[in-house]
C-alpha positions as a Markdown table, in Angstrom:
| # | Residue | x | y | z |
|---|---|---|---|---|
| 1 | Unk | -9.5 | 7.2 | 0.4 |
| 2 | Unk | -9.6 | 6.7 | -3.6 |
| 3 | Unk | -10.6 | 9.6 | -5.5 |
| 4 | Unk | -12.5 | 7.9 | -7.8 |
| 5 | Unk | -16.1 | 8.5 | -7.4 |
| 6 | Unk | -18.1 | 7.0 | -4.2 |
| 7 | Unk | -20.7 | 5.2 | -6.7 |
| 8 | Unk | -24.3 | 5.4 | -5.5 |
| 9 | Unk | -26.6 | 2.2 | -6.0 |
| 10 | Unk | -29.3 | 3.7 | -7.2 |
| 11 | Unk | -33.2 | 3.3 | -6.4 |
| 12 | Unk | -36.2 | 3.0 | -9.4 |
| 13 | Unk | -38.6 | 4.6 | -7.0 |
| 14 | Unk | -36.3 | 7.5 | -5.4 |
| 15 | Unk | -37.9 | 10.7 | -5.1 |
| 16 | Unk | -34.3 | 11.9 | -5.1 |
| 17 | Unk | -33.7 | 10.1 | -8.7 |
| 18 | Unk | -32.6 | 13.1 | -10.6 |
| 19 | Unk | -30.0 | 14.4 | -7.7 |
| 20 | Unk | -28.5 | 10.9 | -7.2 |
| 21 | Unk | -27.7 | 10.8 | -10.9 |
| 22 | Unk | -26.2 | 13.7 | -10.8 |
| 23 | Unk | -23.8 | 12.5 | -8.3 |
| 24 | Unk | -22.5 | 9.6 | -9.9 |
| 25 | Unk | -19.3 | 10.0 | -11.9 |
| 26 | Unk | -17.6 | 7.1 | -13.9 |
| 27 | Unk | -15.2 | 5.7 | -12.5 |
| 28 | Unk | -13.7 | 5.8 | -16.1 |
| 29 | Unk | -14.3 | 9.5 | -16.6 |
| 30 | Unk | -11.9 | 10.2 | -13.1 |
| 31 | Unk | -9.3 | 7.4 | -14.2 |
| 32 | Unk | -8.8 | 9.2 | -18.0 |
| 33 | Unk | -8.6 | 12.3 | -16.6 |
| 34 | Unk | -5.8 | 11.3 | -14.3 |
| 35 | Unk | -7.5 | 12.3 | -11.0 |
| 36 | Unk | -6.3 | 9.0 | -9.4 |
| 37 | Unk | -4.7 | 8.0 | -6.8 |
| 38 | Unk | -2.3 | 4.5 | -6.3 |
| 39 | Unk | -4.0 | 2.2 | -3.8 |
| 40 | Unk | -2.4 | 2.9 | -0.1 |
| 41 | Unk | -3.1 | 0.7 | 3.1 |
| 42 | Unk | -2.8 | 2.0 | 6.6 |
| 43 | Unk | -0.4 | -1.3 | 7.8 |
| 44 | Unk | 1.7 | 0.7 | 4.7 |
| 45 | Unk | 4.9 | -0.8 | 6.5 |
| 46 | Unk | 3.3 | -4.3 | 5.6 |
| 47 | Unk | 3.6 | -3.8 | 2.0 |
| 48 | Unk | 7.4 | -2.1 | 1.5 |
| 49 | Unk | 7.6 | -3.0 | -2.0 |
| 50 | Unk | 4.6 | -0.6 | -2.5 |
| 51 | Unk | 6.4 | 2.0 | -0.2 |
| 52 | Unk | 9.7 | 1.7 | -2.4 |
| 53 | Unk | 11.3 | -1.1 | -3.9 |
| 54 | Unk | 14.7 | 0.2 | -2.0 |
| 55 | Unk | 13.0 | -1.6 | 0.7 |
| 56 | Unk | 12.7 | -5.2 | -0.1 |
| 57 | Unk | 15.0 | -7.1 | 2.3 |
| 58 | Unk | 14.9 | -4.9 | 4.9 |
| 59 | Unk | 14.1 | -7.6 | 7.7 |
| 60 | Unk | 16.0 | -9.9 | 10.0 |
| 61 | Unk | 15.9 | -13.2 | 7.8 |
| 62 | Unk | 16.1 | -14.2 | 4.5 |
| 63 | Unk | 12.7 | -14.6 | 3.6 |
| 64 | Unk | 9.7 | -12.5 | 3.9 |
| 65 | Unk | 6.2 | -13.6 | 2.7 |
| 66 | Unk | 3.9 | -10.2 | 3.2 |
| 67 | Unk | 0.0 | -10.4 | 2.7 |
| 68 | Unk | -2.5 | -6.6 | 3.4 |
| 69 | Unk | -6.2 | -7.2 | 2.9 |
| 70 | Unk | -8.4 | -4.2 | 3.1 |
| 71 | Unk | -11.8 | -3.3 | 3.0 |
| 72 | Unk | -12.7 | 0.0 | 2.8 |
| 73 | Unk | -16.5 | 2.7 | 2.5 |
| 74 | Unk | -18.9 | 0.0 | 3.5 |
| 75 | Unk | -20.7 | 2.0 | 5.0 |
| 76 | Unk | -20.9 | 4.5 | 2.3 |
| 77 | Unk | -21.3 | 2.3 | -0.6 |
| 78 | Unk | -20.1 | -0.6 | -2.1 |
| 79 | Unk | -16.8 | -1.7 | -0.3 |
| 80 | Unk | -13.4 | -0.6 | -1.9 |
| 81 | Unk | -11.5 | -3.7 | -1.4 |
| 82 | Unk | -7.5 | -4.0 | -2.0 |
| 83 | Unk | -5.2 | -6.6 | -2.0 |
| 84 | Unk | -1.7 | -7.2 | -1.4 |
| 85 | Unk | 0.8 | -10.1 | -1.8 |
| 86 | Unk | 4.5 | -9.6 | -2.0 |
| 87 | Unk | 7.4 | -12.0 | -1.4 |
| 88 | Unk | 11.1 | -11.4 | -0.8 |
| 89 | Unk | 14.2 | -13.0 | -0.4 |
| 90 | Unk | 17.6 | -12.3 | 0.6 |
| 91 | Unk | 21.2 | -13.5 | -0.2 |
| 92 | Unk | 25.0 | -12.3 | -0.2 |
| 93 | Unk | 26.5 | -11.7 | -3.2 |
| 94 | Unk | 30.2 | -11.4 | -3.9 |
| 95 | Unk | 33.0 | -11.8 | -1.3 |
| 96 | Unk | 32.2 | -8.6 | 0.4 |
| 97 | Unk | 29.4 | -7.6 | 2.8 |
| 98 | Unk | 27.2 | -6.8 | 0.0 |
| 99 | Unk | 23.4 | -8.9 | -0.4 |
| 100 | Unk | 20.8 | -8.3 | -3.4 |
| 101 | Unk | 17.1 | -9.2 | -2.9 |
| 102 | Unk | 14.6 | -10.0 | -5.6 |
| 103 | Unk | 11.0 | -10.0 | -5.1 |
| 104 | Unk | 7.9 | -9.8 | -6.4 |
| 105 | Unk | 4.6 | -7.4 | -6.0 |
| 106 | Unk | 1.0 | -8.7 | -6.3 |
| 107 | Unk | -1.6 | -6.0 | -6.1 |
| 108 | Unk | -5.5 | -6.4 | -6.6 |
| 109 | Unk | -8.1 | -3.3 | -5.9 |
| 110 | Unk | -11.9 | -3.0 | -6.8 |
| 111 | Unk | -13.3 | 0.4 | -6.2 |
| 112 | Unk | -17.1 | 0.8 | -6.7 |
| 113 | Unk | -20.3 | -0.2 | -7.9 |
| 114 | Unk | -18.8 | -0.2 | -11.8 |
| 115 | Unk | -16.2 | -2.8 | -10.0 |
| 116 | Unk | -13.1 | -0.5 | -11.5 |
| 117 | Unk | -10.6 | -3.3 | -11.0 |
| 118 | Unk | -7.2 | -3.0 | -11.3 |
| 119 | Unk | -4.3 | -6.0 | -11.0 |
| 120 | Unk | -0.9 | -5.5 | -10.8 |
| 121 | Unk | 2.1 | -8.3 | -11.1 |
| 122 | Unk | 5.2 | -6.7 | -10.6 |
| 123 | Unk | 8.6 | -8.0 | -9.9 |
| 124 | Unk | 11.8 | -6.1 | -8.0 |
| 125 | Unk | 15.2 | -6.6 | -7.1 |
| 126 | Unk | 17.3 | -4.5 | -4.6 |
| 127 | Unk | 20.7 | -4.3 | -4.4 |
| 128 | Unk | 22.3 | -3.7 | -0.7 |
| 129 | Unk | 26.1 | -1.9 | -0.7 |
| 130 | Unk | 27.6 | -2.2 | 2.4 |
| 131 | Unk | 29.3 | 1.1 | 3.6 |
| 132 | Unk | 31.1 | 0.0 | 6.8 |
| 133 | Unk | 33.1 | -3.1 | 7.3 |
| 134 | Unk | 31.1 | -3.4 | 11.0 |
| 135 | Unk | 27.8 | -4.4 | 8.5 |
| 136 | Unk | 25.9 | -2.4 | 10.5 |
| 137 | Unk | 25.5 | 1.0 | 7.6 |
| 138 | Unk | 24.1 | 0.1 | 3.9 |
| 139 | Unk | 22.8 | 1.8 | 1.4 |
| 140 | Unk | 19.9 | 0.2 | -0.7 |
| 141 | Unk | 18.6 | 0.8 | -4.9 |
| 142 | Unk | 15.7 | -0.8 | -6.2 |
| 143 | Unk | 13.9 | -1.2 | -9.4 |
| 144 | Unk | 10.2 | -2.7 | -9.2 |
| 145 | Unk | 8.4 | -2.6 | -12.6 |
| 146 | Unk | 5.7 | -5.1 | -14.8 |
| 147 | Unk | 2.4 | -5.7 | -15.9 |
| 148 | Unk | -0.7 | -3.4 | -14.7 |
| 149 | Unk | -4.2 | -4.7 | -16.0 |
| 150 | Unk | -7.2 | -2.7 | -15.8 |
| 151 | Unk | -11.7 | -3.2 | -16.1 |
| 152 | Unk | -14.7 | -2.0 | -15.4 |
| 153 | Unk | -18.4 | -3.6 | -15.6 |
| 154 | Unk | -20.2 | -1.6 | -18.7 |
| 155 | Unk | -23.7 | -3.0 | -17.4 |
| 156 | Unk | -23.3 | -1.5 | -14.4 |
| 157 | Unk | -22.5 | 2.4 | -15.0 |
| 158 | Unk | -25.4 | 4.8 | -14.7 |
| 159 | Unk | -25.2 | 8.8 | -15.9 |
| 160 | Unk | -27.9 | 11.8 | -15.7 |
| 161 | Unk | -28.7 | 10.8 | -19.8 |
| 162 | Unk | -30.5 | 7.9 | -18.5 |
| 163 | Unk | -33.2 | 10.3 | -16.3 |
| 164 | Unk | -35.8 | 10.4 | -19.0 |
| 165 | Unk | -37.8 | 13.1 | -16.1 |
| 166 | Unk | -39.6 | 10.8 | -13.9 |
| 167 | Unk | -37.0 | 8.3 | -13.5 |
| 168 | Unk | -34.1 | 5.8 | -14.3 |
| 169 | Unk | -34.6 | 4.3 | -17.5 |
| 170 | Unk | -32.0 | 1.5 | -18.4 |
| 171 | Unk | -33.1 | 1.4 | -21.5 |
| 172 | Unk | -31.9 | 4.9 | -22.5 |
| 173 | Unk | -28.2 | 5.4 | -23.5 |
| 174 | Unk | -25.9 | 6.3 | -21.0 |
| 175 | Unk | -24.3 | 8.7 | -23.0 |
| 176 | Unk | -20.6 | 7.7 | -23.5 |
| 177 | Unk | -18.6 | 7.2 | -26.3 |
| 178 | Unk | -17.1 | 4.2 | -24.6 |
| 179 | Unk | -15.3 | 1.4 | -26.6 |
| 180 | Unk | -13.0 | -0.5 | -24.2 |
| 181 | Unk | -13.7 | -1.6 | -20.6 |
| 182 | Unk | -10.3 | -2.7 | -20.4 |
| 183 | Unk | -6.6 | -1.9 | -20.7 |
| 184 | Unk | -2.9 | -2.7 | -19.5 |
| 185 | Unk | 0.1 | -1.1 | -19.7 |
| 186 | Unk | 3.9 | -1.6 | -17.8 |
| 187 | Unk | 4.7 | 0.2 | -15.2 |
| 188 | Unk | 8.2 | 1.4 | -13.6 |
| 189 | Unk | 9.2 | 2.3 | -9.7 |
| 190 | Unk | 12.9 | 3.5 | -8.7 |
| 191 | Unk | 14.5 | 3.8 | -5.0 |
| 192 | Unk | 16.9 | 4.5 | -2.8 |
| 193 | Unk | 17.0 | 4.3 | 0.7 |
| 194 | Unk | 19.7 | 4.1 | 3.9 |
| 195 | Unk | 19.8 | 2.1 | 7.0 |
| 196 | Unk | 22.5 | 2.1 | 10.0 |
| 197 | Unk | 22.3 | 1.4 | 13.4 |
| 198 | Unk | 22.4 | 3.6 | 16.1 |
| 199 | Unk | 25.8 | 3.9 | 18.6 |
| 200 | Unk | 26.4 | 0.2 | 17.2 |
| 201 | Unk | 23.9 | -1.2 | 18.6 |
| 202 | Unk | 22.4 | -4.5 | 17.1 |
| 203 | Unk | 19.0 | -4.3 | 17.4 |
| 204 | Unk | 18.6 | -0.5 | 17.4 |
| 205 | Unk | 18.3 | 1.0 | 13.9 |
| 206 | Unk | 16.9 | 3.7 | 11.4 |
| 207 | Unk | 16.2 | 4.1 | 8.1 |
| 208 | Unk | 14.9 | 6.7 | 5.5 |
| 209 | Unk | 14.3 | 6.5 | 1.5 |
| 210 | Unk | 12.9 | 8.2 | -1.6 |
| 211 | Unk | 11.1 | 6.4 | -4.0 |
| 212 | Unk | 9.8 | 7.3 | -8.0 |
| 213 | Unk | 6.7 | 5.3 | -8.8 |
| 214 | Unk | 5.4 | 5.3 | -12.5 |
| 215 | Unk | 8.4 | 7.0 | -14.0 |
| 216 | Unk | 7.9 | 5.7 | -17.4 |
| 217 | Unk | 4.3 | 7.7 | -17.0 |
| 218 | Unk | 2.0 | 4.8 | -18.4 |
| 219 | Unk | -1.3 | 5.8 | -20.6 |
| 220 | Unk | -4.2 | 5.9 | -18.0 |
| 221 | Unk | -7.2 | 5.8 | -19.8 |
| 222 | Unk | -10.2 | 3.8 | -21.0 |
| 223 | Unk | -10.3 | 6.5 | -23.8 |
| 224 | Unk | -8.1 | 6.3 | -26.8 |
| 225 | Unk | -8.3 | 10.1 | -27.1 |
| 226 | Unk | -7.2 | 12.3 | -25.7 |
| 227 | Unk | -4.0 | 10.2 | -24.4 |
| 228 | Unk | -3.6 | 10.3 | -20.7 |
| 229 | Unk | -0.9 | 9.9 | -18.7 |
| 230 | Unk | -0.9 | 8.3 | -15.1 |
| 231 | Unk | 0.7 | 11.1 | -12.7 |
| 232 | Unk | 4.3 | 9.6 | -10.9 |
| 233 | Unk | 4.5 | 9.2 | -7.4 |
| 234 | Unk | 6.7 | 10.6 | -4.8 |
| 235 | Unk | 7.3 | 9.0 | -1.8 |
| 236 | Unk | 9.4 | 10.4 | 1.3 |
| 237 | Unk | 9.5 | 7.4 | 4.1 |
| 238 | Unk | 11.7 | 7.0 | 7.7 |
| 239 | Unk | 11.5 | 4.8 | 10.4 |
| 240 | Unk | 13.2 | 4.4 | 13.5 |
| 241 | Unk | 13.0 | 1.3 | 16.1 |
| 242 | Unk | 14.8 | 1.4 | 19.3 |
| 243 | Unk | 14.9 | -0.5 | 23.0 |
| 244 | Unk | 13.2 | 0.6 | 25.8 |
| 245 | Unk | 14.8 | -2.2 | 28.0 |
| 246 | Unk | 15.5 | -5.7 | 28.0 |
| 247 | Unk | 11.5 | -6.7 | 26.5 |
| 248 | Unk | 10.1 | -3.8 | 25.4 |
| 249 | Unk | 11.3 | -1.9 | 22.1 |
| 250 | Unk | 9.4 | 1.4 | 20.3 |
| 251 | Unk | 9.0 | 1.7 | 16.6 |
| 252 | Unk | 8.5 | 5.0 | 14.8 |
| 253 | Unk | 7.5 | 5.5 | 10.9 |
| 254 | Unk | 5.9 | 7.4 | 8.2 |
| 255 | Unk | 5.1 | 8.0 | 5.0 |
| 256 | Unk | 4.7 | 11.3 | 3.1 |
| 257 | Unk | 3.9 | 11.0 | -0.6 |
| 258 | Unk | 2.9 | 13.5 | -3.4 |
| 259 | Unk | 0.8 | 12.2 | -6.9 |
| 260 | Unk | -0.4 | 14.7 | -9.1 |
| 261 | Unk | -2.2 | 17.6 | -6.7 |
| 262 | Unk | -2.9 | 14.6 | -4.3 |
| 263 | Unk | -0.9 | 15.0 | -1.2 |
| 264 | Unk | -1.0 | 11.8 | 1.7 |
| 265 | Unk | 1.2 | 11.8 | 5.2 |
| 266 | Unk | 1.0 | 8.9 | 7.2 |
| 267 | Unk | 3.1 | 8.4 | 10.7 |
| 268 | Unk | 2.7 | 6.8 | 14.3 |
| 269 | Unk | 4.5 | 4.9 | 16.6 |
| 270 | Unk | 3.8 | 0.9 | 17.9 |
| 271 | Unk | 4.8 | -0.1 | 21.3 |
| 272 | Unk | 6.3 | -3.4 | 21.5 |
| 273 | Unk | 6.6 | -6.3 | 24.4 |
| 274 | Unk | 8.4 | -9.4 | 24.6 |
| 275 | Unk | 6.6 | -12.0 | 26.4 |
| 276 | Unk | 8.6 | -15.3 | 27.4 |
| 277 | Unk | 11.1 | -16.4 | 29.5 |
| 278 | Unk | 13.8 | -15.5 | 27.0 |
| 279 | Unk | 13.9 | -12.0 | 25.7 |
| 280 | Unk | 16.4 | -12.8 | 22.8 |
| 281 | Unk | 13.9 | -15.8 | 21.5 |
| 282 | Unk | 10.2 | -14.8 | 23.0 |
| 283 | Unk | 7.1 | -17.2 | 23.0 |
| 284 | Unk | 5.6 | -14.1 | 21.6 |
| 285 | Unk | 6.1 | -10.2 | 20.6 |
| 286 | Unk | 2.5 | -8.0 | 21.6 |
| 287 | Unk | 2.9 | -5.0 | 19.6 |
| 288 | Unk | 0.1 | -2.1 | 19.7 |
| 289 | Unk | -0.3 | 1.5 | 19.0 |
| 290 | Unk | -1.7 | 4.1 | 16.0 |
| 291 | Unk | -1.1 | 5.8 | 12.8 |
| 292 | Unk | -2.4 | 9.3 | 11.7 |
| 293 | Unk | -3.6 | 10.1 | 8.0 |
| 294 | Unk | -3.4 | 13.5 | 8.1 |
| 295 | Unk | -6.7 | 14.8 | 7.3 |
| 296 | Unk | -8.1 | 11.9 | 6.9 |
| 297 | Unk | -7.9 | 8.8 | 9.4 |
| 298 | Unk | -7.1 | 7.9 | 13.1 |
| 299 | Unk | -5.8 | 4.4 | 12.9 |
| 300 | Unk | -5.6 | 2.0 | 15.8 |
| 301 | Unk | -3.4 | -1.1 | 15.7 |
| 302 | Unk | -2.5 | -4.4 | 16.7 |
| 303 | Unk | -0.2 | -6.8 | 15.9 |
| 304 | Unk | 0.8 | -10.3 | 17.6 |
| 305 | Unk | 4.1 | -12.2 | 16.5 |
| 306 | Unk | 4.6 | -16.3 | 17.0 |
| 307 | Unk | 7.7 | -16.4 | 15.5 |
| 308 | Unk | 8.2 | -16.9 | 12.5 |
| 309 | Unk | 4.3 | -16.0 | 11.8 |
| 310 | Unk | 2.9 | -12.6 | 12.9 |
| 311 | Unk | -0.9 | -11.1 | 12.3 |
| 312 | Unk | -1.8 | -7.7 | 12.0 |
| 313 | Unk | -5.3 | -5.6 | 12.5 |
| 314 | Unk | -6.2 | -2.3 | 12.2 |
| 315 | Unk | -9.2 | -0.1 | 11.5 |
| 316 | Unk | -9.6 | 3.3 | 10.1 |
| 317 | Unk | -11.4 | 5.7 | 12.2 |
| 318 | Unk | -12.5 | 8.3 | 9.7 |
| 319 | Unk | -11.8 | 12.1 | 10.8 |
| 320 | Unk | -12.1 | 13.9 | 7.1 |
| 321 | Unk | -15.2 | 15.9 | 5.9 |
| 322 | Unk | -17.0 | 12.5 | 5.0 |
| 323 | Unk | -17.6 | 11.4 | 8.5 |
| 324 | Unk | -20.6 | 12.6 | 8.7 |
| 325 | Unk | -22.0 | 10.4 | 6.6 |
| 326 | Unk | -19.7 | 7.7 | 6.9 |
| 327 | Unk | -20.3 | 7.7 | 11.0 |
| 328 | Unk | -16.6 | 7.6 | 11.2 |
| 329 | Unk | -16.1 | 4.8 | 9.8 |
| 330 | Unk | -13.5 | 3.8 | 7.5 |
| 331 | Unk | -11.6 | 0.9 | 6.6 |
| 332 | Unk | -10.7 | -2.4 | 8.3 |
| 333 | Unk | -7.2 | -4.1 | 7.7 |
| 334 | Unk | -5.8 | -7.8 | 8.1 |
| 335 | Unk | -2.3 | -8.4 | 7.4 |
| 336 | Unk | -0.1 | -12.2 | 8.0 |
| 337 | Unk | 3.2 | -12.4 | 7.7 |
| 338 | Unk | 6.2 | -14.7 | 7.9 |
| 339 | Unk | 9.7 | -14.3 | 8.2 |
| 340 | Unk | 12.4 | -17.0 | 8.2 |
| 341 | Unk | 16.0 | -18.3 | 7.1 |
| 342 | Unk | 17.2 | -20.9 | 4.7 |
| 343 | Unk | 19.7 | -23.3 | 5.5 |
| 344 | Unk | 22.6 | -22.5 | 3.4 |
| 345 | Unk | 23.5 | -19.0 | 1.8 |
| 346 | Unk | 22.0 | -17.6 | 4.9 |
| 347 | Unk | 22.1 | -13.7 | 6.4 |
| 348 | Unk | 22.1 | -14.7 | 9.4 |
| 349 | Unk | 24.9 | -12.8 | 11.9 |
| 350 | Unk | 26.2 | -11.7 | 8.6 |
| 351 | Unk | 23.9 | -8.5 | 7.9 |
| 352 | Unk | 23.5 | -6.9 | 12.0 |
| 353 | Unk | 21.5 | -4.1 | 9.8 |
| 354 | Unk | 18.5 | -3.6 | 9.0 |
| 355 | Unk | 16.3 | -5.1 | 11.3 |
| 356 | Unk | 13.1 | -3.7 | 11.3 |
C-alpha cells in the first residue's frame, strides 16, 4: 500500500466531524516529509523496468510492449489507481555475442481524495555482455533515468483548522502555508543483474539483480523549505523458471526492496501449461498461481498467452492490520502484453539466454 494518507471524504452532517478531521493528513505533508513510497504492482514481473533497468531485454524476442493497470483501496476510500507502460527492444551489437536494449518507462499514479498525481517518462538502455561463447551466461547494466512531474488538487484538501466546533466550514482557512501544487524533478535508477541457464539447457534459466533507484536523491517536496530529499531505493530481485515435462514449466520470483524505513518482500511461484498439439509452438500457454506481500497481501493470479499477446489478472487479498476495515480487500490488477521479433537484426537463436 502507499503510505500517503487514506483521505477520508468527508460528511457536513457527521456527528463524527471533529475525529474525521483529525484523521486526514495531506497528502503533501507525507510527500515533503519523505514518508513515501515508489508505486509497486503485484504483476511486479510485468513491469521490469520498474524492478531494475538491468532487466529490460530479458525475454525471448526482440520486442516487448508491457502495460500494468491497477486499482487499489476502493473499498476504503477513493481508489489509488497506477499505471504502467513500458516498451523494449532488443538488438546485437558488435561482432561478438553481446546485444544492448533501449527502452522507455511510462508511469502514472493518483493516490487520494487530494488526487496526489504523479507522472513519470523515463527512458533506459541495457547493455548485455556475454560471458560464455555457448550464449547461454550474460551479465546485464542498466541506466533508467528522466522527467518525474508531480500535483495535487488545492480545492480539495481538508485539515482540523477548518472545524470551526460544530462542523466543516470551507470557508475557513485550511491552515497551510502552501504555495505550489506542483513540481518536477529528474530522476536516476542504476542496475546490474545475471542470467545463465541451468546444465545447458535452453529453455531452463535463472536470474538475480540489484538495482539503485533515485540515486541522484531528487527534492520531494511541495514545500520550498525545508528541502527534502526523496529516499533511494533498494531492490534485491531472482527468478528461476524451469520444466516440469514436455508442457508444463514452473516459474519462481521475488522481490525484496528497502526505501527509507519502508521495507516490501514480494515472491511466489506460477504454474504453467502448454495447450496444443505442438509443445514447442502452443495454441496457448495457461499459467496460474500466487504471490505473497509479506505482511500485507495474498495475491492470486492468472495469466493466458496467445502468442505473441498474453493477459494477466490478479487481485490483492488484503492480510495486514487494515483488513478489518478494508474486508480483505485490496487491489485488482490487469496487465497485456506482447512479445515479438523483427525481421532483420533479429535475436532470434542467437541469444539461448534469458528467456523468462
Amino acid at each position: 500500500m502507499h503510505i500517503v494518507s487514506l483521505l477520508l471524504p468527508i460528511s457536513k452532517k457527521s456527528r463524527t466531524m471533529k475525529n474525521l478531521l483529525s484523521m486526514v493528513v495531506l497528502v503533501a505533508v507525507f510527500s515533503c516529509r519523505g514518508y513515501a513510497q515508489d508505486p509497486h504492482f503485484s504483476q511486479f514481473f510485468e513491469a521490469p523496468l520498474l524492478r531494475n533497468p538491468s532487466l529490460a531485454g530479458l525475454f525471448n524476442g526482440d520486442v516487448r510492449v508491457n502495460s500494468v493497470y491497477r486499482s487499489q483501496w476502493g473499498s476504503v476510500t477513493v481508489p489509488y489507481q497506477t499505471g504502467s507502460f513500458d516498451v523494449e527492444y532488443k538488438q546485437p551489437v558488435g561482432r561478438g555475442n553481446d546485444f544492448v536494449t533501449i527502452g522507455m518507462e511510462i508511469l502514472y499514479d493518483r493516490a487520494g481524495t487530494t488526487n496526489f498525481t504523479t507522472s513519470n517518462l523515463l527512458p533506459a538502455i541495457n547493455y548485455h555482455k556475454a560471458l560464455s561463447g555457448d550464449k547461454n551466461k550474460y551479465l546485464s547494466v542498466g541506466f533508467m533515468g528522466g522527467y518525474v512531474q508531480r500535483n495535487i488538487d488545492r480545492s480539495k484538501i481538508t485539515t482540523n483548522n477548518q472545524y470551526d466546533g460544530s462542523g466543516y466550514n470551507p470557508s475557513l482557512s485550511d491552515g497551510e502555508s502552501l504555495t505550489q501544487f506542483n513540481y518536477h524533478y529528474w530522476d536516476g535508477s542504476v542496475g546490474a543483474s545475471f542470467n545463465s541457464s541451468i546444465a545447458g539447457s535452453e529453455t531452463d534459466n535463472y536470474f538475480i539483480g540489484i538495482a539503485y533507484h533515485h540515486f541522484n536523491r531528487p527534492k520531494n517536496s511541495f514545500y520550498v523549505n525545508p528541502p527534502v530529499e526523496l529516499n533511494p531505493k533498494l531492490v534485491f530481485s531472482a527468478g528461476v523458471k524451469f520444466g516440469l515435462d514436455e508442457v508444463s514449466y514452473l516459474t519462481i520470483d521475488g522481490d525484496a526492496s528497502k526505501q527509507g524505513s519502508y521495507n516490501e518482500f514480494i515472491a511466489g511461484a506460477m504454474y504453467s501449461y502448454k495447450l496444443g498439439t505442438d509443445a514447442e509452438n502452443p495454441d496457448y500457454v495457461v499459467h496460474f498461481g500466487g504471490y505473497l506481500r509479506w505482511k500485507d497481501a495474498f495475491v492470486p493470479m492468472v495469466k493466458i498467452d496467445y502468442n505473441p499477446f498474453a493477459i494477466g489478472f490478479s487481485y490483492d487479498a488484503n492480510i495486514s492490520q487494515l483488513k478489518t476495515i478494508s474486508q480483505s480487500r485490496g487491489g485488482f490488477e490487469i496487465s497485456i502484453s506482447y512479445i515479438g521479433f523483427v525481421a532483420r537484426g533479429s535475436t532470434k537463436g542467437a541469444m539461448l539466454c534469458p528467456r523468462f
